[in-house]
C-alpha positions in Angstrom: -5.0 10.8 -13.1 -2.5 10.9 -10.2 -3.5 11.9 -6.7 -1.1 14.5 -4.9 -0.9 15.7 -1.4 -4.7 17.1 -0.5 -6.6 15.4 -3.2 -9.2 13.2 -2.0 -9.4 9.4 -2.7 -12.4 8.0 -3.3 -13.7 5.2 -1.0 -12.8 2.3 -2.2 -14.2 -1.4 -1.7 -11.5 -4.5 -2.2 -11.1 -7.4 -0.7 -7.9 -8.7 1.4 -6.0 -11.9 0.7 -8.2 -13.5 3.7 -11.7 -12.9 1.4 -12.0 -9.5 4.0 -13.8 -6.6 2.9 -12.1 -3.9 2.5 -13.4 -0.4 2.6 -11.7 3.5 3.5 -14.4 4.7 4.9 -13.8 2.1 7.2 -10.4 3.5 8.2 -12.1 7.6 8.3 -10.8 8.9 11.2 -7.2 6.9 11.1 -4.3 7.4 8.9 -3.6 4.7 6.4 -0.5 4.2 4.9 -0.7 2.4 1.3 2.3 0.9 -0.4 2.5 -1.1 -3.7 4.4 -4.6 -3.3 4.4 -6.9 -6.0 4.6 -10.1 -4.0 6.5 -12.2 -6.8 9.6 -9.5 -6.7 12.2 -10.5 -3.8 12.6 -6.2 -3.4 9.0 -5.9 -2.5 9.1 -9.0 0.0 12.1 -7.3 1.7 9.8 -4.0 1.6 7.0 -5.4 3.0 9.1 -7.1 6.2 10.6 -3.9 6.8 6.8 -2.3 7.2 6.3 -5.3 9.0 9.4 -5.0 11.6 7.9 -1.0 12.2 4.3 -2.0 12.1 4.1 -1.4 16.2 5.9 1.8 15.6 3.5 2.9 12.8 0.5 1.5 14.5 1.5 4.0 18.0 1.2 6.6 16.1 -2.3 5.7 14.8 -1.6 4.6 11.1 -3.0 1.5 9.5 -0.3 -0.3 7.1 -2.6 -1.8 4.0 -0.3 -3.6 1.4 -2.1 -3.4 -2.1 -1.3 -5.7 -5.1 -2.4 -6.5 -8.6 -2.0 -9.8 -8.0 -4.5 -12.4 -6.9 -5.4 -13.0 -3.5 -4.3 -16.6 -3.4 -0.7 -15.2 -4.3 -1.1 -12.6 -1.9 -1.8 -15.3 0.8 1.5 -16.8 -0.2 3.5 -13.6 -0.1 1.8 -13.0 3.6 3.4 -16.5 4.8 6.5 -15.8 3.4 7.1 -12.2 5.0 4.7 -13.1 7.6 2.9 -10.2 7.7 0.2 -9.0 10.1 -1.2 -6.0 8.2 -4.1 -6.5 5.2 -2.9 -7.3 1.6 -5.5 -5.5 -0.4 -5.6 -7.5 -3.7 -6.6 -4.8 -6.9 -7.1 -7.1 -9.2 -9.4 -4.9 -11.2 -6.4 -1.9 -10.8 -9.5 0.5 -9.3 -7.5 1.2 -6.5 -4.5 1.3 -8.5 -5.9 3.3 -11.5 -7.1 5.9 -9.1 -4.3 6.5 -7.1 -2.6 7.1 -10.7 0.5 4.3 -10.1 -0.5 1.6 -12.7 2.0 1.1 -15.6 2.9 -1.5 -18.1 5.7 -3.2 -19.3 6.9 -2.4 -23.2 4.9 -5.1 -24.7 1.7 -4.1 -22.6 1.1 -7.5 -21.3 1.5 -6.9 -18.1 -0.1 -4.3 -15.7 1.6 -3.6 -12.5 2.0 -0.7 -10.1 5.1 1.6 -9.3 7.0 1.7 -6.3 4.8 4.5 -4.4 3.6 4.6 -0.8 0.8 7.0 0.0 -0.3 8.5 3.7 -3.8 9.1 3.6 -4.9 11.5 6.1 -7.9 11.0 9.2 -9.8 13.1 6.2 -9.6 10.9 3.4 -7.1 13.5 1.4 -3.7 12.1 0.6 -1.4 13.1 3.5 2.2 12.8 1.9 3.2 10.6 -1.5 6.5 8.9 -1.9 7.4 7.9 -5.2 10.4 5.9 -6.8 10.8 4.0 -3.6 13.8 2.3 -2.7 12.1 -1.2 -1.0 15.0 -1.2 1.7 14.8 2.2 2.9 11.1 2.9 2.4 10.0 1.8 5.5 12.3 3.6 7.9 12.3 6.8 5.5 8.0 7.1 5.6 8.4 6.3 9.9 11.0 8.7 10.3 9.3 11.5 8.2 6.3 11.0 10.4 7.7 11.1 13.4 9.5 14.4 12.0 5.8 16.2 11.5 
């Protein structure tokens, strides 16, 4: 299943690279803005510092930035020293989060599961907002600011 625009998402519970619970209801009555880095992949570090570099822009205009990863949260700790990130790192190490939102895929051999390049805008409602797939990890940033600034 893949959530579109106006589908709701579930709530969720995960935990953040800190050992933080995580839940969306939590965040009901702010936007969130979800995006998939894999924090081993150079492209997705350089993504997640360009969220981070607009993450006062995106924060004045109420959204909460929430990074989510299939990888563990001990590598997500890692990544978040690296790109020195202030925003959560949610780990989905089940793919719950993942699976639901319809972005998990696997390499040829099946061996390993990851998620593809898609940032989601989930509305003060709970509904998904907007949906960007195919993201380009050097423009993402500035094309999901701009197109909110724009509505």
């Amino acid at each position: 299943m893949t959530l579109a625009p106006g589908d709701s998402v579930q709530d969720f519970s995960a935990r953040s690279d800190d050992g933080t619970p995580v839940q969306l209801s939590a965040y009901v009555g702010r936007r969130m803005l979800l995006f998939f880095p894999n924090v081993t992949s150079t492209h997705c570090q350089m993504q997640a510092r360009r969220y981070q570099t607009l993450e006062g822009e995106f924060a004045a205009l109420g959204v909460q930035l929430l990074g989510v990863s299939v990888d563990s949260r001990s590598v997500q700790s890692s990544f978040r020293e690296l790109c020195r990130l202030s925003f959560p790192l949610i780990s989905d190490g089940d793919h719950a989060l993942g699976e639901q939102l319809g972005v998990l895929t696997q390499t040829e051999d099946g061996a390993v599961t990851y998620a593809r390049r898609t940032t989601f805008l989930i509305g003060t409602d709970g509904r998904v907002a907007r949906r960007w797939d195919d993201v380009n990890p050097n423009t993402n940033a500035a094309e999901v600011l701009a197109g909110l600034l724009a509505s």
